[in-house]
Backbone as CSV, one residue per row, in Angstrom:
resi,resn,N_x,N_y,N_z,CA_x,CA_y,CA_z,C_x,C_y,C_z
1,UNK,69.039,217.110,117.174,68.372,216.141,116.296,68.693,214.764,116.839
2,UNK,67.776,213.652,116.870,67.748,212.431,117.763,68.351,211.257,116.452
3,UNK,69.346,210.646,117.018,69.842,209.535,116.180,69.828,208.253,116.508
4,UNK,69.731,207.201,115.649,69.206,205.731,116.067,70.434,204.981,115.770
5,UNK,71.070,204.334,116.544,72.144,203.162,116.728,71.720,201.794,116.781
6,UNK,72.103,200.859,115.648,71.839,199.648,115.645,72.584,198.364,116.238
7,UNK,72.589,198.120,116.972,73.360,196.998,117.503,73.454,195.967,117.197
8,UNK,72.598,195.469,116.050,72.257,193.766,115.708,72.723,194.124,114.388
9,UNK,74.241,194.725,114.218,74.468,194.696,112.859,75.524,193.418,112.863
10,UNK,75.515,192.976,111.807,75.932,191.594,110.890,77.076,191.660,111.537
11,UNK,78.125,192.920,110.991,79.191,192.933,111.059,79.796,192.322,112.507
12,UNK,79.049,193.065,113.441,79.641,192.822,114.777,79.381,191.483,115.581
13,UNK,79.148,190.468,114.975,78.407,189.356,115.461,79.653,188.961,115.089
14,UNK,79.673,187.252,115.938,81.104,186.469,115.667,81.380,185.858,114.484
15,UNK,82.026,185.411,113.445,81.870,184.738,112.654,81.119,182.991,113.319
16,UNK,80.712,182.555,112.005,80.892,181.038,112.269,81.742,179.877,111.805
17,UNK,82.268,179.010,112.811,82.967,178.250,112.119,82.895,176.558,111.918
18,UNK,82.903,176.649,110.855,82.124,175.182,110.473,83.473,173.670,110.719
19,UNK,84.572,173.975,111.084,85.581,173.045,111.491,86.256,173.407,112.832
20,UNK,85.689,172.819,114.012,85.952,173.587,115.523,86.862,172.615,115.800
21,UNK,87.587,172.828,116.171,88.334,171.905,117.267,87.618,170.374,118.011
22,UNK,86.481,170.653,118.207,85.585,169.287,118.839,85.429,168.381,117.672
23,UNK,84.845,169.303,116.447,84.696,168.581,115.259,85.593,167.619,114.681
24,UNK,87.255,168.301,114.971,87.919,167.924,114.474,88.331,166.202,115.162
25,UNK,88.205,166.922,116.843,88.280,165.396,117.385,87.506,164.203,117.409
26,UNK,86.629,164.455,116.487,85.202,163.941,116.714,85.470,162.646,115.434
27,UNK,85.989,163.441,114.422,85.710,162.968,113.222,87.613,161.656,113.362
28,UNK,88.487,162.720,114.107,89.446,161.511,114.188,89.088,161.035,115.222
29,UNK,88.098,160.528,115.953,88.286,159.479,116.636,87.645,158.168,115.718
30,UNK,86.523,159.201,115.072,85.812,157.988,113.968,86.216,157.451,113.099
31,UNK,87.325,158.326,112.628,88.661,157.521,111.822,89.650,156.294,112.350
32,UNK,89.763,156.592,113.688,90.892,155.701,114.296,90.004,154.320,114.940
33,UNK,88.769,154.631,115.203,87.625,153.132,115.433,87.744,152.746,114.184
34,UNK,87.110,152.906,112.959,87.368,152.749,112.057,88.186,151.857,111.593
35,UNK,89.329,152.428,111.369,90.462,151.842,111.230,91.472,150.831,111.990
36,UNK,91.149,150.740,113.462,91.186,149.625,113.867,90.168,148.409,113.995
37,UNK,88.953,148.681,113.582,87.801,147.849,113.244,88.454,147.100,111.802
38,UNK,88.844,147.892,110.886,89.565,147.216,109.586,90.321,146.382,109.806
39,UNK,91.786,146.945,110.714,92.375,145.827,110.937,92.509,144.876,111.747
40,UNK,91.844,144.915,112.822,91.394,143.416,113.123,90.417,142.816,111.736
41,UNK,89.861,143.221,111.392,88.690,142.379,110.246,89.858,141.841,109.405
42,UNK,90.640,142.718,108.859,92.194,142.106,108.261,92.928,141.127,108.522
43,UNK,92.832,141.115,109.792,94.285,140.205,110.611,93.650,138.889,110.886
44,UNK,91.970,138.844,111.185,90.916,137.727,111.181,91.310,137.153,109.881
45,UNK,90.912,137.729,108.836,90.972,136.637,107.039,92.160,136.967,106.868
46,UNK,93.095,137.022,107.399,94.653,136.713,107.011,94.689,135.182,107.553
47,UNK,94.484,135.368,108.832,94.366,134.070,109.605,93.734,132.642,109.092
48,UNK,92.617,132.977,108.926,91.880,132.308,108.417,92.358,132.149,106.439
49,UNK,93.327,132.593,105.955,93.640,131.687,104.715,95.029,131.290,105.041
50,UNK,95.486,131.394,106.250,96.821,130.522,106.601,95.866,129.416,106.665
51,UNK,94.723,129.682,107.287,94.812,127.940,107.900,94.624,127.127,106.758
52,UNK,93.381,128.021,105.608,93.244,127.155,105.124,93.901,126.881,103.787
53,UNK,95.247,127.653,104.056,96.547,127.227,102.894,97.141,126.025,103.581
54,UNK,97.444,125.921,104.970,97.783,125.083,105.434,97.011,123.691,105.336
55,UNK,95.478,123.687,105.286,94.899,122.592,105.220,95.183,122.001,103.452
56,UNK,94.962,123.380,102.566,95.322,122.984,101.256,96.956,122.010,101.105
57,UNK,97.841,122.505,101.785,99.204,121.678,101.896,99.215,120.315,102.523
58,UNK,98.097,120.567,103.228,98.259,118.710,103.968,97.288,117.839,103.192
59,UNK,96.205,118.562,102.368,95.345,117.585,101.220,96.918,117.353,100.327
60,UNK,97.243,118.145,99.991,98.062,117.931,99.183,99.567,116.970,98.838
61,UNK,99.875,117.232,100.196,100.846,116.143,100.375,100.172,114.816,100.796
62,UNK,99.069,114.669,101.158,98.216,113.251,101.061,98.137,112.549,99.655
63,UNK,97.760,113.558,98.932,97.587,113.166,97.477,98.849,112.779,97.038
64,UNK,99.560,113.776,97.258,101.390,112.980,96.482,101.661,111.393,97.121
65,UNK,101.574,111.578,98.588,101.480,109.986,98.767,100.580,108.887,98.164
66,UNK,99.989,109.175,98.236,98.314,108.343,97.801,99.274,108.175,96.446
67,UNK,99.381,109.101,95.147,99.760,109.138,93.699,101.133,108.494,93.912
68,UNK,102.145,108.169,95.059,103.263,107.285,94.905,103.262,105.607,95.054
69,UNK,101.801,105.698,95.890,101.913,104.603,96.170,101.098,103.649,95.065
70,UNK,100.216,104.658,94.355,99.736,104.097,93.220,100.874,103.593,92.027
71,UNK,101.531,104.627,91.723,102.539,104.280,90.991,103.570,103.021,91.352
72,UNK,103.388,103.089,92.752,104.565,102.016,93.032,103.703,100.597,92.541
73,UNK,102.815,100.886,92.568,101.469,99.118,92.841,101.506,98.714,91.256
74,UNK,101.785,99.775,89.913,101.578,99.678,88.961,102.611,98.702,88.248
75,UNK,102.642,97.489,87.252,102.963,96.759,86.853,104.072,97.308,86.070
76,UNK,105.673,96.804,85.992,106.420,97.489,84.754,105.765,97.494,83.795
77,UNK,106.355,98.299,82.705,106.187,98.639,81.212,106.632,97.413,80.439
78,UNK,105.439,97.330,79.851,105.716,96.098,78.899,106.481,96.597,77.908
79,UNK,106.987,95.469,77.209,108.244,94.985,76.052,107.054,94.786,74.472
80,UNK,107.108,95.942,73.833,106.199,95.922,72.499,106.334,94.745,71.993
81,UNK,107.988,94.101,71.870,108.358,92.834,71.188,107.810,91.654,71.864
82,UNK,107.498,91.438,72.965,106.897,90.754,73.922,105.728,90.499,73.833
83,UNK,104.552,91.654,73.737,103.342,91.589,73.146,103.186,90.888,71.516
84,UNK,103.896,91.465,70.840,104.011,91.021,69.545,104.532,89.397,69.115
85,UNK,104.689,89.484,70.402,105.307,87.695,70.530,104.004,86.623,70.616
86,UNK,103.971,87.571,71.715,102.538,86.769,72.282,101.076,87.139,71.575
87,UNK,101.169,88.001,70.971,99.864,87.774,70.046,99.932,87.241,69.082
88,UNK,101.272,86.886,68.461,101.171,86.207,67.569,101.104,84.686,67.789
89,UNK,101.244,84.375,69.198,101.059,83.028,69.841,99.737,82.891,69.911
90,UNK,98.897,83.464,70.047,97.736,83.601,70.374,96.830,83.462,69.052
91,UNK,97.217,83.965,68.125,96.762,83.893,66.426,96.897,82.964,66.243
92,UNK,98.086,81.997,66.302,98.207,80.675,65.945,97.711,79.936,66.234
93,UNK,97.017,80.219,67.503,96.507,78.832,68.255,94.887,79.164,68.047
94,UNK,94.555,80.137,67.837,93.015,80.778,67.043,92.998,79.934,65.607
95,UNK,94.095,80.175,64.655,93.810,79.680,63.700,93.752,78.038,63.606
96,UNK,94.486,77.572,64.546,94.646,75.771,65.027,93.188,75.393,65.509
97,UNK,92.610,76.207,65.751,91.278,75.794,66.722,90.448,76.050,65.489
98,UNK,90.282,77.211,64.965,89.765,77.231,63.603,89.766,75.811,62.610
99,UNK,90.898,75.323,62.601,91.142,74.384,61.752,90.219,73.185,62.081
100,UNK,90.573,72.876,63.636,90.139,71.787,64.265,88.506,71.698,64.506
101,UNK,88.147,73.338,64.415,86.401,73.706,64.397,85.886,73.046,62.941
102,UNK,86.638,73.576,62.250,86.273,73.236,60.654,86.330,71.516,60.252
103,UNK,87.298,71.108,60.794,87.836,69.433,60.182,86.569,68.950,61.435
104,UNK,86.281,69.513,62.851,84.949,68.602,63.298,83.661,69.301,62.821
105,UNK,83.572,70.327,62.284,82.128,71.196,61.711,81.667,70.229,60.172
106,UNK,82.972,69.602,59.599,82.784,69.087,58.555,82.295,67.099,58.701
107,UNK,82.040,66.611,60.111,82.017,65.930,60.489,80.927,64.707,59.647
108,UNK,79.556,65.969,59.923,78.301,65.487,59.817,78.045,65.432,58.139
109,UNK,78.476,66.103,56.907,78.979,66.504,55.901,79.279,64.958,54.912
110,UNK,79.963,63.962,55.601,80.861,62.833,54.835,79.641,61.842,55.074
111,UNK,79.928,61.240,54.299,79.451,59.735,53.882,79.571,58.751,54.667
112,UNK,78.593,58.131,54.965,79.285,56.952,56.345,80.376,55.931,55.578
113,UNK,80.870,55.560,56.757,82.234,54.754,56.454,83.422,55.835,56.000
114,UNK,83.129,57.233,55.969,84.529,57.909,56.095,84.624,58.822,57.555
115,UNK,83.157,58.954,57.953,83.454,59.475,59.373,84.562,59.341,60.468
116,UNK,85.372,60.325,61.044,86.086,59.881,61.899,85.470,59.293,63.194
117,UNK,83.999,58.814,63.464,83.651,58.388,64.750,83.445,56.482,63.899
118,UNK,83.349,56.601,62.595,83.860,55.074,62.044,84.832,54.784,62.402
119,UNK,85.929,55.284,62.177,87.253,54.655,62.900,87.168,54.222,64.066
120,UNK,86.693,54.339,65.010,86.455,54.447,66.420,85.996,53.050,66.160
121,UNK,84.714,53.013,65.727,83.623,51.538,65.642,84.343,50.764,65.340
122,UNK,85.304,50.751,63.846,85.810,49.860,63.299,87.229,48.909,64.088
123,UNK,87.467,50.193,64.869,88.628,49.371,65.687,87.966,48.714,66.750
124,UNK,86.483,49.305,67.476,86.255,48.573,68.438,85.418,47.133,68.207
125,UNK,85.232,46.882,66.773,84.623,46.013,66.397,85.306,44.830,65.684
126,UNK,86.303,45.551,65.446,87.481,44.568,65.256,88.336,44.034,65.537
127,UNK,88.362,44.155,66.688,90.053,44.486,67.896,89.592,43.326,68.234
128,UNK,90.634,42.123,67.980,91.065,40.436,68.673,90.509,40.841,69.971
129,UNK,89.843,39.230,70.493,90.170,39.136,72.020,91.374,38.929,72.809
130,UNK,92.522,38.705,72.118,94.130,38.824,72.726,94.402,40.341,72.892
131,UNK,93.674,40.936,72.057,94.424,42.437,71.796,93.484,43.269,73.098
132,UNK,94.180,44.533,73.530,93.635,45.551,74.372,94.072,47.021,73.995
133,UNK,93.524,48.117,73.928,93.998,48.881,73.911,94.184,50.072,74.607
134,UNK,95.072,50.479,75.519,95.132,51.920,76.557,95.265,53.093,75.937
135,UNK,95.459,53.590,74.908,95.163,54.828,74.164,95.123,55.266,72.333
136,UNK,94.226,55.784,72.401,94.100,55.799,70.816,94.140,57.360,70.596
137,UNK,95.209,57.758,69.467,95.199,59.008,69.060,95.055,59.208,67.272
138,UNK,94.254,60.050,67.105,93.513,60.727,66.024,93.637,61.906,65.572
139,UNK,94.420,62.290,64.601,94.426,63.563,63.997,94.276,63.439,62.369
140,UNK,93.560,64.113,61.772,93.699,63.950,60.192,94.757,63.567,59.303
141,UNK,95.225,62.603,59.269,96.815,62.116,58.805,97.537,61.287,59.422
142,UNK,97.111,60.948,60.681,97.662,60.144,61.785,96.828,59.542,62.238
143,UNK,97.087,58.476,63.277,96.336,57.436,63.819,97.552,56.639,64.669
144,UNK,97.390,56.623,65.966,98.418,56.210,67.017,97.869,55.102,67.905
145,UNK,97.814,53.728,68.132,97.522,52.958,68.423,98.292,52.481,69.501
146,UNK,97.535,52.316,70.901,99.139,51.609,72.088,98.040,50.898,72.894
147,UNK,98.638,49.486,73.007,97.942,48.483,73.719,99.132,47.606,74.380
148,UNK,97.945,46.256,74.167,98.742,45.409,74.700,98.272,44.050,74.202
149,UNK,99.026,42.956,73.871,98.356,41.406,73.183,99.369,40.370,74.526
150,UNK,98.106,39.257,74.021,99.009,38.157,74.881,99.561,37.067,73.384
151,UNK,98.818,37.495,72.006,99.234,36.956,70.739,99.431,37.759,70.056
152,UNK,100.814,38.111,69.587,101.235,38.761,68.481,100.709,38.584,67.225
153,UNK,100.322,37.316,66.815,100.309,36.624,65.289,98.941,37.664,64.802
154,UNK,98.187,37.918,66.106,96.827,38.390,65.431,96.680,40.039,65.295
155,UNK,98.084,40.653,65.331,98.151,41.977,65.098,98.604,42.197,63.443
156,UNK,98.914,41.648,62.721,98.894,42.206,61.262,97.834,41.993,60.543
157,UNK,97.018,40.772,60.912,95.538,41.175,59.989,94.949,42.061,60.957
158,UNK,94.790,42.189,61.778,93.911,43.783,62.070,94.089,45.042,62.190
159,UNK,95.360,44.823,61.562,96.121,45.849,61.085,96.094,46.552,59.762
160,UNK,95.606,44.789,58.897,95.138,45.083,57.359,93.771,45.176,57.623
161,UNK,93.203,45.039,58.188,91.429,45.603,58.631,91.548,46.930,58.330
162,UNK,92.083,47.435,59.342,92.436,48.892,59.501,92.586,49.548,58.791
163,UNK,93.848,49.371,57.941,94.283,49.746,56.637,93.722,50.018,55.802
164,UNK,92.478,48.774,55.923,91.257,49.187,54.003,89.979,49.759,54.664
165,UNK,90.713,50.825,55.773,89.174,51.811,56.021,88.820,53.059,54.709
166,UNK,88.195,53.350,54.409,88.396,54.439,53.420,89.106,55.919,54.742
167,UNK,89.069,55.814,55.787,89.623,56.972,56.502,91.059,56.747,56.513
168,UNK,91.164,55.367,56.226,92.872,55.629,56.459,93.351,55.388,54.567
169,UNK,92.234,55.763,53.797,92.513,55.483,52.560,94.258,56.368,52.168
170,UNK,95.234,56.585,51.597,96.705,56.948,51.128,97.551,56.463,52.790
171,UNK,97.263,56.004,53.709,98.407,55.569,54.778,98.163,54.166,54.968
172,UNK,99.609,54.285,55.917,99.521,52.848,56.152,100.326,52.983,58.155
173,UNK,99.778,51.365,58.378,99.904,51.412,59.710,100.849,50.744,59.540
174,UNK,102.161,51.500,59.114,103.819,50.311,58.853,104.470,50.498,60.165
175,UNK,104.551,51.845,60.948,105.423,51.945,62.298,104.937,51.050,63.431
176,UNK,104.966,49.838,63.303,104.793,48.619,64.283,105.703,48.819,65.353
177,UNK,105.602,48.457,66.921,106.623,48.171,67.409,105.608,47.424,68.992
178,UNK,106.891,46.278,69.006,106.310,45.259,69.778,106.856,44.691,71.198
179,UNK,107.099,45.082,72.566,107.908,44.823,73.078,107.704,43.952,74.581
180,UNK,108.006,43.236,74.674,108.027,42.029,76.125,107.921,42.889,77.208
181,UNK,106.694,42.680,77.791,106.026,43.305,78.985,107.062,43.088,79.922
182,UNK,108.083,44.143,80.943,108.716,43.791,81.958,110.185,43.698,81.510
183,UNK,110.533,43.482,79.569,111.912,43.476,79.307,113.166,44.795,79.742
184,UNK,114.317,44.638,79.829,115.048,45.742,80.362,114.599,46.669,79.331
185,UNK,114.294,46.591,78.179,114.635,48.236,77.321,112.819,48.552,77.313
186,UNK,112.686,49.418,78.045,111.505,49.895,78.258,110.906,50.904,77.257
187,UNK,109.451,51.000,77.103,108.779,51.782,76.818,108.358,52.701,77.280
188,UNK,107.617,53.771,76.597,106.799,54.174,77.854,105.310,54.111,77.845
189,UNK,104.734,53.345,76.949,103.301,52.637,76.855,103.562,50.964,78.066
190,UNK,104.728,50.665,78.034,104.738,49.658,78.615,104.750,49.644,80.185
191,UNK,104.793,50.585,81.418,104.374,50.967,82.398,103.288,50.665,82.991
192,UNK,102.542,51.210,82.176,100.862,50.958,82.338,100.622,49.765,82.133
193,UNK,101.027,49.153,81.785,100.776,47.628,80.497,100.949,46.920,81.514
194,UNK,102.409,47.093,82.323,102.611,46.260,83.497,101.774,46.818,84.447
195,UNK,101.386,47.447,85.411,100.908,47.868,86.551,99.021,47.587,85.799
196,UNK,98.189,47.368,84.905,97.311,46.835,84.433,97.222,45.538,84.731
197,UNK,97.969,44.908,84.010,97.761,43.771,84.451,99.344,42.690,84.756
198,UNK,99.050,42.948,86.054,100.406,42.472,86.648,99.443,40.861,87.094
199,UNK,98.283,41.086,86.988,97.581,39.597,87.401,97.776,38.430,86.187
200,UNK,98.333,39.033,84.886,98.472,38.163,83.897,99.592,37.646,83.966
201,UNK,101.202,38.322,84.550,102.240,38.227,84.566,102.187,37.262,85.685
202,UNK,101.256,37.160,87.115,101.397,36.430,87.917,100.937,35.020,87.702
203,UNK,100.313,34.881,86.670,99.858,33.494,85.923,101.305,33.033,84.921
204,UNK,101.866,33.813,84.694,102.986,33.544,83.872,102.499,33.299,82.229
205,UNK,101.703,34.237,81.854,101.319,34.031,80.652,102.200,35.320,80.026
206,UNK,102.363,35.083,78.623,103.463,36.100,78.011,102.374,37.354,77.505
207,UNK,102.628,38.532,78.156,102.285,40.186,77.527,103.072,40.627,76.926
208,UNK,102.719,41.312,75.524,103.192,42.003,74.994,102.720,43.286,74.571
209,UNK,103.196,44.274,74.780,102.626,45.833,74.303,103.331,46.277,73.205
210,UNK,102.592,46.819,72.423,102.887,47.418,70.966,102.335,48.767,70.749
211,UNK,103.485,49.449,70.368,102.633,50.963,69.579,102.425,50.923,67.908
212,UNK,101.610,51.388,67.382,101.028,51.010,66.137,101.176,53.080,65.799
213,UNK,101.716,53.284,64.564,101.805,54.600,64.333,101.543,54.536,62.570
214,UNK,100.568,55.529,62.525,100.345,55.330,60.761,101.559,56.304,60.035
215,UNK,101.517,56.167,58.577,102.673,56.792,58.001,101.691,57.191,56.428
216,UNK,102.018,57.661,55.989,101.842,57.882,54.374,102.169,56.439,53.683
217,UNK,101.244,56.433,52.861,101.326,54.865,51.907,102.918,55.728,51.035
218,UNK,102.915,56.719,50.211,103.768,56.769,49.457,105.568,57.064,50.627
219,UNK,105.277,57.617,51.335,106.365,57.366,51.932,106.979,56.318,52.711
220,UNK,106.026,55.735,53.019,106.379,54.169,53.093,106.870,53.394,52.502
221,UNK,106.247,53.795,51.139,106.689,52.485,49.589,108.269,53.431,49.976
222,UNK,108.420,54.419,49.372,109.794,55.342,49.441,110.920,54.710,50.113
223,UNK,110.548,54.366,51.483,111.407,53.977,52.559,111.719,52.266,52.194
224,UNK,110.999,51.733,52.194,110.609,50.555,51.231,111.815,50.322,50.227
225,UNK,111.774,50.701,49.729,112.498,51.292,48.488,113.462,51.088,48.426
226,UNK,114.157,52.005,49.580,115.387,52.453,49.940,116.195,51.210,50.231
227,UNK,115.425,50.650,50.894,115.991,49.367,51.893,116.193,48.572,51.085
C-alpha cells in the first residue's frame, strides 16, 4: 500500500525570531546617537544660560553702582523742626504782605486829604527852600523824615504843617534831631549830607542835617509829662 510524506510541515521549519542580534545592535546604536545628540543639545543651553547669568550679574552690578551713586548725589535728611521753622517764617511774611496788600488795596477807598500819596504832595509842597530831603519813610503809624537845611528856624513850622495832616491825625513829629554837617559825633544820614553837597561846605555856608521821626500824640504828652 503507497504512503504520502509531507515535508512542508510547520513543525519542521525554523522558528522566527523577532529580536536578532542585528536588531539588537541596530536599535543601540540609535539609542547611543540619540543620546549623545541630547547631550551636546544639553551642554549647548547650559552654556548659553552661564552666559547669560553672567550678563544678568554685570547688568546688575551696574545698577548697584548707578543706585550708589544716586544715593550719594541725594541731599541729607531734613530736620522736621527746621521745616517747621521755616514755614512758619514763611506764613509770617505771607501774612505781612497780606497786610501791606490790604493797607495799599484800601488806598483808592479814603477820602482825599487822607490818602497816603497826600502825604507825599503835602511834604513836597511844603518843604522850605532851605530844607532838602534824602529819604522819606512811610508805614501806617510812622513817618521818618532825613534831610538836610542850611536854616534850622524853618523846620518847626513845617513840621506843624505836617502835623495837621489828617494822615498824621493821633501823632506827632516830636523825635527831632539836628546835627552840624562834618561835626565829630556823626550820623548816619549825615554822610550823604556831606558827600551831596560838599560844594556848600566849600562856600562856607553852615549845613545842617536832621532826622525827623513821628511818635504817638498820647505818648508823647506821657513822656511830656514825665519830664
Amino acid at each position: 500500500m503507497a504512503q504520502q510524506i509531507n515535508l512542508l510541515t510547520p513543525i519542521l521549519l525554523a522558528p522566527k525570531r523577532y529580536f536578532s542580534a542585528l536588531t539588537l545592535l541596530q536599535a543601540t546604536g540609535l539609542l547611543i546617537v540619540a543620546g549623545a545628540a541630547a547631550a551636546v543639545w544639553l551642554q549647548q543651553r547650559d552654556r548659553q544660560q552661564a552666559r547669560d547669568h553672567q550678563t544678568l550679574l554685570a547688568q546688575y552690578a551696574a545698577e548697584q553702582q548707578q543706585l550708589a551713586v544716586a544715593r550719594a548725589g541725594l541731599p541729607p535728611p531734613l530736620d522736621v523742626n527746621a521745616l517747621q521753622q521755616q514755614l512758619q517764617g514763611l506764613e509770617m511774611g505771607n501774612l505781612q504782605r497780606q497786610a501791606l496788600l490790604k493797607s495799599l488795596g484800601g488806598e483808592g477807598s479814603r477820602t482825599a486829604g487822607q490818602r497816603h500819596s497826600d502825604l507825599l504832595a503835602l511834604i513836597a509842597r511844603t518843604l522850605p527852600e532851605a530844607v532838602w530831603l534824602t529819604e522819606v519813610r512811610y508805614a501806617p503809624g510812622r513817618v521818618e523824615l532825613v534831610g538836610g537845611t542850611l536854616d534850622t528856624a524853618v523846620l518847626r513850622p513845617w513840621l506843624g504843617q505836617l502835623t495837621a495832616s489828617p494822615l498824621l491825625a493821633g501823632q506827632e513829629l516830636s523825635a527831632l534831631r539836628v546835627e552840624r554837617v562834618g561835626a565829630p559825633v556823626g550820623e548816619a544820614g549825615a554822610a550823604p549830607l556831606l558827600a551831596s553837597h560838599r560844594a556848600l561846605e566849600q562856600s562856607r555856608l553852615p549845613v545842617w542835617s536832621f532826622r525827623v521821626i513821628s511818635a504817638p500824640a498820647v505818648a508823647s504828652a506821657a513822656s511830656g509829662a514825665a519830664r
